[in-house]
ZAMARGU-4260 file (C-alpha; in steps of 0.2 Angstrom, whole numbers, plus 5000, padded with zeros to 4 digits):
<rodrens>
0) 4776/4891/4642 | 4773/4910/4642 | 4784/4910/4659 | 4799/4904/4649 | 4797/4917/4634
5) 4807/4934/4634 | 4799/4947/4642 | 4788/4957/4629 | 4789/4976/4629 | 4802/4992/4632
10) 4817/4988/4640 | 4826/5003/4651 | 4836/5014/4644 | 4851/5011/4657 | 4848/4991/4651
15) 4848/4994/4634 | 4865/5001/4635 | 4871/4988/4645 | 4864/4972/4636 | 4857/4979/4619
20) 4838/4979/4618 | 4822/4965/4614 | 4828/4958/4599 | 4847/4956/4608 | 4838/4949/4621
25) 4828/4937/4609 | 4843/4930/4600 | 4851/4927/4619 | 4839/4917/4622 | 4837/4906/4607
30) 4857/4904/4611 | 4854/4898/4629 | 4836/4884/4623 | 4849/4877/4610 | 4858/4871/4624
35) 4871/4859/4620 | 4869/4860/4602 | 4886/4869/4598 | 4884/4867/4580 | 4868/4875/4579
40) 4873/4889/4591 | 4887/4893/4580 | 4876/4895/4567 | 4865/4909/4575 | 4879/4918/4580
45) 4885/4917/4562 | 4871/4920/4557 | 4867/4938/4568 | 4884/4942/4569 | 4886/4954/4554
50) 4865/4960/4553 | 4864/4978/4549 | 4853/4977/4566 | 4862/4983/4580 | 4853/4974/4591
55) 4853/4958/4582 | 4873/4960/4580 | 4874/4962/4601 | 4862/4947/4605 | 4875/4938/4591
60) 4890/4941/4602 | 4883/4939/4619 | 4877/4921/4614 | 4895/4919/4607 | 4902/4926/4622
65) 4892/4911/4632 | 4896/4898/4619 | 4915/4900/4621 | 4913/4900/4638 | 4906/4882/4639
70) 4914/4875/4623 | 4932/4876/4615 | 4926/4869/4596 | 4920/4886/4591 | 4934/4897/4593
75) 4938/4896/4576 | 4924/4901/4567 | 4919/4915/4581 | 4934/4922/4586 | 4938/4931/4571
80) 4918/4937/4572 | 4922/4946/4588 | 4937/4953/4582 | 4928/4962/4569 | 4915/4966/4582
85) 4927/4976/4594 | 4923/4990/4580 | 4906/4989/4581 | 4892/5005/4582 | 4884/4996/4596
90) 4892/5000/4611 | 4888/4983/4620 | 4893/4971/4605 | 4910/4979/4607 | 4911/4978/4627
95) 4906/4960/4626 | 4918/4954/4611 | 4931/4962/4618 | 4931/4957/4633 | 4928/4938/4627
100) 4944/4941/4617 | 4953/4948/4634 | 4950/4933/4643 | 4956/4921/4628 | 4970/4934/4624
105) 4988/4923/4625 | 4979/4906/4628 | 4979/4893/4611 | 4964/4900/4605 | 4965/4916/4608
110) 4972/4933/4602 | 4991/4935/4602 | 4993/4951/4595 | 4988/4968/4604 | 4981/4977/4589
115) 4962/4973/4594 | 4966/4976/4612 | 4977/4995/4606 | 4963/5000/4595 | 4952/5002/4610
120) 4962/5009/4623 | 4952/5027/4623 | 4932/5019/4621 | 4923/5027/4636 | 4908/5013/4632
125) 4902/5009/4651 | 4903/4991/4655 | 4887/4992/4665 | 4877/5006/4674 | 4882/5002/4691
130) 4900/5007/4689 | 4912/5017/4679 | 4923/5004/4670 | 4925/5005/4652 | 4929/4995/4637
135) 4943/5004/4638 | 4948/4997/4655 | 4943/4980/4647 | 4957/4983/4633 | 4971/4988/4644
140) 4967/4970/4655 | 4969/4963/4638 | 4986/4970/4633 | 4991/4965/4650 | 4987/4949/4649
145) 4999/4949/4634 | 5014/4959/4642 | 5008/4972/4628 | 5019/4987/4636 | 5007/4998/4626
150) 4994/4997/4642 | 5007/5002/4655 | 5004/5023/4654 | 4985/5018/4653 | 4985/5008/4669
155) 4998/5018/4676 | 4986/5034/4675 | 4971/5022/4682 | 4983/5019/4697 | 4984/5038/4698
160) 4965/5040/4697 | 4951/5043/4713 | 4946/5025/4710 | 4960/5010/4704 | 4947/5004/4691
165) 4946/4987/4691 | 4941/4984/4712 | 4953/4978/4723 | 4945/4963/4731 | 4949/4947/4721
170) 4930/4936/4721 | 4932/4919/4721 | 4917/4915/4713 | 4908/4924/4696 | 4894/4911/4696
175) 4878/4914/4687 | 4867/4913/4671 | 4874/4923/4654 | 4890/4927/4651 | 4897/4945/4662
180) 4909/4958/4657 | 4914/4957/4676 | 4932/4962/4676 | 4947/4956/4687 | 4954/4967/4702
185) 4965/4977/4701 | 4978/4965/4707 | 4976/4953/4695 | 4975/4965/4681 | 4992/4971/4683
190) 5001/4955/4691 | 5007/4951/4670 | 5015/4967/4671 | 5032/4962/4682 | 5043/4967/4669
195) 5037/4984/4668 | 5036/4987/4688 | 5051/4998/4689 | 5036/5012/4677 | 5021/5006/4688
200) 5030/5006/4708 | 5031/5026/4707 | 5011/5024/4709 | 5008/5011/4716 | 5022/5018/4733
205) 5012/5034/4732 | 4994/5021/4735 | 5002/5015/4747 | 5006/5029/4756 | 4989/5038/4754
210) 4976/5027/4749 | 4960/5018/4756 | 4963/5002/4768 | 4955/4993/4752 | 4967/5000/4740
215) 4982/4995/4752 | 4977/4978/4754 | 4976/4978/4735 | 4992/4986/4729 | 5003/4975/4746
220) 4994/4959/4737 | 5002/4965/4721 | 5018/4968/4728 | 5017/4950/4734 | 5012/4943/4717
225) 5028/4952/4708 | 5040/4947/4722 | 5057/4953/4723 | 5054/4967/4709 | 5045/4976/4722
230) 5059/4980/4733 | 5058/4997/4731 | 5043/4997/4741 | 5048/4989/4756 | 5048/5007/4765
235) 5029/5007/4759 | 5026/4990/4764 | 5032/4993/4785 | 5020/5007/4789 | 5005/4995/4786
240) 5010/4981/4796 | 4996/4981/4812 | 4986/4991/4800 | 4970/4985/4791 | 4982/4979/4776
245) 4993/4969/4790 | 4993/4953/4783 | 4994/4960/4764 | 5007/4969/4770 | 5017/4953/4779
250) 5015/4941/4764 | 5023/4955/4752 | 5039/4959/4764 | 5041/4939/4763 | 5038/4939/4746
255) 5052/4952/4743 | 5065/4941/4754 | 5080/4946/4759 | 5078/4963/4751 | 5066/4967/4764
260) 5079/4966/4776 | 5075/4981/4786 | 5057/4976/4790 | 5066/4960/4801 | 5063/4969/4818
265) 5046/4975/4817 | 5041/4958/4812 | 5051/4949/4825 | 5044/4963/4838 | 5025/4958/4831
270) 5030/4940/4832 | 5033/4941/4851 | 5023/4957/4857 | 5006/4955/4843 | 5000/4973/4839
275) 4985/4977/4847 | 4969/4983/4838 | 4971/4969/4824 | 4954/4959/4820 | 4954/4941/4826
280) 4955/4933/4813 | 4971/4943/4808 | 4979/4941/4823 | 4978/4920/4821 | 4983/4922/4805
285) 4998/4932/4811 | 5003/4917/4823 | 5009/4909/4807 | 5011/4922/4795 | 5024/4934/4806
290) 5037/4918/4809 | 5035/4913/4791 | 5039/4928/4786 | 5054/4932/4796 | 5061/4914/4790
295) 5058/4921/4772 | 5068/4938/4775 | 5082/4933/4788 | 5083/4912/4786 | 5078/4912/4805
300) 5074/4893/4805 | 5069/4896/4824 | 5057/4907/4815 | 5051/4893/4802 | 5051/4879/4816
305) 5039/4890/4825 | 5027/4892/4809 | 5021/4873/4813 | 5017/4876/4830 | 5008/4890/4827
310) 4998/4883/4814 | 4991/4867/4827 | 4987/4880/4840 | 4974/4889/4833 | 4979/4899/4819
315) 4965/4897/4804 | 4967/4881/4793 | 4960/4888/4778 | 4979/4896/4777 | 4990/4889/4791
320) 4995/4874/4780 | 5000/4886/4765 | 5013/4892/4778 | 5018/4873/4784 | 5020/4868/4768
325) 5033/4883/4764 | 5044/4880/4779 | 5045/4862/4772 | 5058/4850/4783 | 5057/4863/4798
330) 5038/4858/4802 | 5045/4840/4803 | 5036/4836/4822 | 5020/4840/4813 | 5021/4825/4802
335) 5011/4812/4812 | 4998/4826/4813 | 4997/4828/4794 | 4994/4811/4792 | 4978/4811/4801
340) 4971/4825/4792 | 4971/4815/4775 | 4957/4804/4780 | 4948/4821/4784 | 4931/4824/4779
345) 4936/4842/4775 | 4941/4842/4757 | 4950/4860/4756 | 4960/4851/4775 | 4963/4834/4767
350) 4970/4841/4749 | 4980/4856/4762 | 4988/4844/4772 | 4992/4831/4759 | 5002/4845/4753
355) 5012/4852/4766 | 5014/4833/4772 | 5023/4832/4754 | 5032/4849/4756 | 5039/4843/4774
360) 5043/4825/4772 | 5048/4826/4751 | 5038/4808/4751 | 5025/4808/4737 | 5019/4793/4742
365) 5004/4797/4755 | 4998/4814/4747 | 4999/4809/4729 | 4984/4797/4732 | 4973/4810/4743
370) 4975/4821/4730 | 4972/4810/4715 | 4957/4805/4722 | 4950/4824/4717 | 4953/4821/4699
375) 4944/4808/4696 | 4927/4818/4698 | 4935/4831/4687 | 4931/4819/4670 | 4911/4819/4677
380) 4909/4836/4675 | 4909/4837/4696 | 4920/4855/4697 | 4926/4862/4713 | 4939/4875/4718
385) 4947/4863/4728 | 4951/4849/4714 | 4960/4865/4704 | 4970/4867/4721 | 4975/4848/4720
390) 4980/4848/4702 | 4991/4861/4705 | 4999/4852/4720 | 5001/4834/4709 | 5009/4845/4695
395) 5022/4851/4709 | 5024/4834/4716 | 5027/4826/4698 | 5028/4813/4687 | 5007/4803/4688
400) 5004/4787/4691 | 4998/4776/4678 | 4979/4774/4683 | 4975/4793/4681 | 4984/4794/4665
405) 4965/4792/4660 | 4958/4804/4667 | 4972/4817/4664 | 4968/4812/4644 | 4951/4816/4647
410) 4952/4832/4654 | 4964/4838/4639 | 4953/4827/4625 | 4935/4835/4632 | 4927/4849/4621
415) 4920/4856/4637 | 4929/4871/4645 | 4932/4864/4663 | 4928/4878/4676 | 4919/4883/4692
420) 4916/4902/4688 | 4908/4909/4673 | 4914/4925/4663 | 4932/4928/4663 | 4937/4915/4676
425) 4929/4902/4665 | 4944/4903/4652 | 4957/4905/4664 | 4952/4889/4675 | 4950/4878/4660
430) 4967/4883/4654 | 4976/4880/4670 | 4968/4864/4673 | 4973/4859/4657 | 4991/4865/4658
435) 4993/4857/4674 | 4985/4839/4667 | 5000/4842/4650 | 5011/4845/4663 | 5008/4830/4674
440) 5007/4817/4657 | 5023/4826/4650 | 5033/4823/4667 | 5028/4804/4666 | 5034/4803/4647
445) 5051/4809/4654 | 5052/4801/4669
</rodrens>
C-alpha cells in the first residue's frame, strides 16, 4: 500500500505555488480514494474549504474543482465556497476556483454576474511555473464567456502584448488525472466577444500584419469564428493566402462572404494555378477549401459544384466532407458515393458523410439512423469526440425518432457530466451535449 500513499517530505518551491503544499496534497488525495461517493466528497471540501490552513483550504478546492468536473449535484453547495475562495491568501486556492467558476460562468449552474470574475482582473498569481498566464488571464476568459465588456481593454492589451496569453493552438484533448487550470487559446477566449469586435479588430489587424505564423493562424481562425464582423480585416486576411496561415486565412475570407469581395481573384487564380511552397496537406486541403470559398464570396456555383469533385479526388476526409456538406445540392453527383461511406468502419467518415449526404439531398432518412447509432453508447458512459459531432448534426436535422427519445432523457436525467476532456472542456462538452439532446426532445414536442 505504501506505493498508493502521497509522497512523504518537502515539495519544491515552484510546486508548492502551483498546487499548494503536503497537506493540499493530502486532502486531494482523500478526494480522488472517495471515488464515486459525491456525498462524502462534498463533505471534505466543506469541511477544508474555510481551515485557517492555507494549504488545507487549496487541497479543498482542488478536490472541488475535480468533483465538479465529474458530477453536477454539487454545484450548489460548492459553488458559493469557490466564490468566496477567488479572495483567498493562497494564491493556488484562488487560481483553481476561479478558474472552476470560468468554465461554469453562463451555464445553469454557474456564475452569471462578472463581479467574481472583475474583482480579479489585476491578480498576477501564475497559473503554473512553465508559463506566464495569470489568474488574471483566467478572469478575463471568464468575463468573456459572459459577454462582460469589462474584460475587453484587458484582452485587448493581451492582444497588444509579445505573447497573446492564452496560446493559439486550440488542443483537442485536455485528458488526464486532477483537475488543470489549462486555459483555452486565444481563439477561443475571445470568440464570445463579437459584439465588441469593432474595439478588438484594431489589434488583432495589426497581428495580422506583424505577427508569428502561429499567432496568424490564430487571429485568421478568429476572424472566421465572428464571421462577417470581421470585414474590416479582409485587407489583412489576402496577404496570408499561400502563406503558413493559408487555409486560416481561406476559411475566414469565406466566412466574411460577400464582404470579402475583393479577395475573389486571388482565390480563383490559387484555385486554378495552386501557390507553390504550401505543405501537402495544405495544398489538398486547398483542392476543396479554395472552390468553397469562392462559392461563399461570389455565389460561383461552378465553384461549389467543383468542391465535391475535389473532395473524392484526394483531398483529406477528415475535412473535405465539411465543405460537401456546405455547398449542399451542388455536390448532388456525389450522392451514391455518400451512401457507401455510411456502412464505413471509420466512425469520424460514416458520422461525416451521413451529414453532407443530409446537407446535399435534404433527406433525413439515411443519415439520421448512422448517426443515432453514436448515441446510444453516450448513456453507457462510452464518450468519444465523434458522438458530440453526431449530436450536433441530429440537432441540425431535427425532430428525434421515438426510440432514442430514451436515451436523449438519459443524457439530460444523468448526474454525470458527460465529456471526453477534463479541466475546462469537461464543462463545456456536457453542456453542449446536453443542449443539443433539449433541443432534439423539444423539436419532437413541436413537431
Amino acid at each position: 500500500m505504501w506505493r498508493d500513499v502521497p509522497h512523504v517530505g518537502d515539495m519544491p518551491d515552484d510546486l508548492v505555488a502551483t498546487y499548494g503544499g503536503m497537506p493540499a496534497r493530502l486532502v486531494t488525495w482523500i478526494g480522488a480514494h472517495l471515488e464515486d461517493e459525491v456525498p462524502a466528497r462534498t463533505r471534505l471540501c466543506l469541511a477544508f474549504g474555510g481551515d485557517r490552513d492555507a494549504d488545507r483550504r487549496i487541497g479543498a478546492v482542488r478536490n472541488a474543482a475535480d468533483l465538479l468536473s465529474a458530477w453536477r449535484s454539487p454545484a450548489g453547495r460548492l459553488v458559493p465556497l469557490l466564490a468566496e475562495r477567488t479572495a483567498d491568501g493562497g494564491g493556488p486556492a484562488r487560481a483553481y476556483a476561479t478558474h472552476v467558476l470560468a468554465a461554469m460562468a453562463g451555464g445553469p449552474d454557474g456564475a452569471r454576474d462578472g463581479e467574481v470574475f472583475a474583482a480579479r482582473l489585476d491578480d498576477p498569481h501564475r497559473l503554473a511555473r512553465h508559463n506566464e498566464q495569470t489568474v488574471a488571464d483566467v478572469a478575463a476568459w471568464g468575463l468573456a464567456r459572459l459577454g462582460d465588456a469589462r474584460c475587453v481593454p484587458y484582452l485587448a492589451e493581451r492582444l497588444a502584448a509579445p505573447n497573446l496569453g492564452y496560446g493559439t493552438a486550440v488542443v483537442g484533448g485536455t485528458g488526464g488525472a486532477g483537475y488543470s487550470t489549462w486555459l483555452p487559446a486565444a481563439q477561443q477566449v475571445l470568440e464570445p466577444l463579437r459584439d465588441h469586435a469593432g474595439v478588438l479588430l484594431p489589434v488583432v489587424r495589426e497581428r495580422l500584419r506583424n505577427g508569428t505564423a502561429s499567432d496568424q493562424r490564430a487571429l485568421a481562425d478568429l476572424l472566421e469564428r465572428w464571421g462577417s464582423a470581421s470585414s474590416p480585416a479582409v485587407p489583412e486576411l489576402i496577404p496570408l493566402l499561400g502563406t503558413q496561415a493559408h487555409i486560416a486565412a481561406v476559411n475566414a475570407l469565406a466566412a466574411i462572404g460577400p464582404a470579402a469581395a475583393e479577395a475573389a481573384p486571388v482565390l480563383e487564380e490559387m484555385w486554378h494555378r495552386p501557390p507553390e511552397g504550401l505543405p501537402e496537406w495544405s495544398r489538398r486541403q486547398s483542392a476543396c477549401a479554395l472552390p468553397w470559398a469562392l462559392w461563399k464570396i461570389a455565389g460561383d456555383a461552378a465553384a461549389a459544384r467543383a468542391v465535391a469533385d475535389a473532395a473524392f479526388a484526394g483531398a483529406p476526409r477528415d475535412v473535405a466532407w465539411g465543405y460537401v456538406a456546405d455547398v449542399g445540392g451542388h455536390a448532388d453527383t456525389c450522392t451514391g458515393r455518400l451512401r457507401t461511406l455510411l456502412d464505413h468502419r471509420d466512425d469520424w467518415t460514416r458520422v461525416r458523410a451521413a451529414h453532407a449526404l443530409f446537407r446535399v439531398t435534404g433527406d433525413p432518412s439515411g443519415a439520421s439512423e448512422t448517426l443515432y447509432h453514436e448515441i446510444y453508447p453516450i448513456t453507457r458512459g462510452e464518450y468519444l469526440p465523434v458522438r458530440w459531432a453526431a449530436a450536433r448534426h441530429l440537432a441540425e436535422i431535427g425532430p428525434a425518432p421515438e426510440p432514442v427519445h430514451w436515451a436523449l432523457r438519459d443524457i439530460l436525467d444523468s448526474d454525470r457530466r458527460h465529456h471526453v476532456n477534463t479541466g475546462w472542456q469537461a464543462f463545456a462538452e456536457d453542456r453542449e451535449l446536453r443542449d443539443l439532446a433539449a433541443r432534439l426532445l423539444a423539436d419532437t414536442e413541436n413537431h
